[in-house]
N, C-alpha and C positions, 0 to 999 in steps of 0.2 A: 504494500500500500504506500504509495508515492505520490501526497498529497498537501495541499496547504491551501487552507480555510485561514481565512481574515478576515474578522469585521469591525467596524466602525459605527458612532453612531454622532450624524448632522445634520442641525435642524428637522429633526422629527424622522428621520429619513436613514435608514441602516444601509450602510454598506457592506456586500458582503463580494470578498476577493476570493476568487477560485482559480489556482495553479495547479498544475499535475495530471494526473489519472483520473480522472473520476468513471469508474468499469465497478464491474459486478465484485471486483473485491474488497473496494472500498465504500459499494452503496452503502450498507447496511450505517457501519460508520458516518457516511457523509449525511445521510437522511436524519438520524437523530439529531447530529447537529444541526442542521438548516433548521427544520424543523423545533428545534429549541429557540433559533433565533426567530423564526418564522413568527413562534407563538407570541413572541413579545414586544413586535413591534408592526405599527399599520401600515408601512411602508418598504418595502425592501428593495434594494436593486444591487443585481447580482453582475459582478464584471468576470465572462469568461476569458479574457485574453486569452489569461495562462496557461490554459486547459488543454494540454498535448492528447488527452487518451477520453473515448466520450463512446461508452456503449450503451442497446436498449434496455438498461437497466436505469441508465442517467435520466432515461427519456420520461420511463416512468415517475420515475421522483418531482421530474419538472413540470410534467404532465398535474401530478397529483400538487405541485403548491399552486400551481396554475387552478387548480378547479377549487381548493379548500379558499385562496384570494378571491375567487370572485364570489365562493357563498360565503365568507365574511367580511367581505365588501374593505377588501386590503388592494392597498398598489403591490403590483408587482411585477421589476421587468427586469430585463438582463440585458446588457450594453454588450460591445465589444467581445464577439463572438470569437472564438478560434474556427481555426480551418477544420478541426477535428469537430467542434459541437456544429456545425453547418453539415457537417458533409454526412453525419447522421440524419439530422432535421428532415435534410435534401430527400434523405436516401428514404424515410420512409412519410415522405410528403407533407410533414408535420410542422415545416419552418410556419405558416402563420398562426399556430396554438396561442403561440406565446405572443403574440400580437408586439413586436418588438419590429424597432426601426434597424434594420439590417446595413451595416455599411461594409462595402469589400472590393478590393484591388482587381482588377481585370482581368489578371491570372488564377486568380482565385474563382472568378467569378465565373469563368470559363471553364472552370470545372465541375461547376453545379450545375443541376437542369432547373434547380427551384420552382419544384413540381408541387404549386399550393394547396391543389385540393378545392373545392366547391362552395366548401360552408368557412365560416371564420372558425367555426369551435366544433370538433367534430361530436359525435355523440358520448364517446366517454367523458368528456366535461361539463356535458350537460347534467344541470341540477334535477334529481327527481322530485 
């Protein structure tokens, strides 16, 4: 597990830095803690730069603060994506879940198909 969580906390607003791996050996771990910070504050934004390693296991995690945010009526978004957390997203057509402003270099960009999908949220985020 080859990770690093950081967070901050400005003007109402939590920062939370993710470096590393983030793969099914570290979800278990990575998930308590987001989640820990998750629960204690209304706002979160989550910076991927650092995020070298990004499997469906990440996807769940992001999927699920993405859906508990909107039925408790919390911000939450993630900035500055890696090549790795895109090229998942890409892969199983899920980049607009997270409804996040995407920015990326044209070599980068040329190797996504950034395949959105129909709805903004697909049905496992919908509230029952």
């Amino acid at each position: 597990m080859s990770y690093l969580l950081q967070h901050s906390v400005q003007n109402d607003e939590c920062l939370i830095v993710l470096e590393g791996e983030f793969t099914i050996y570290s979800a278990s771990e990575l998930k308590e803690k987001l989640f820990e910070i998750f629960n204690q504050n209304n706002s979160i934004l989550i910076d991927l730069q650092g995020v070298s390693d990004f499997d469906s296991s990440a996807v769940q995690i992001f999927a699920l603060l993405k859906r508990e945010a909107i039925r408790l009526n919390k911000k939450f978004k993630c900035i500055s994506h890696s090549q790795a957390v895109l090229a998942v997203f890409d892969l199983f057509g899920l980049i607009s879940i997270l409804s996040d402003k995407i920015h990326v270099d044209k070599e980068i960009a040329d190797k996504l198909s950034f395949s959105y999908g129909t709805k903004k949220y697909p049905s496992f985020l919908k509230l029952r």
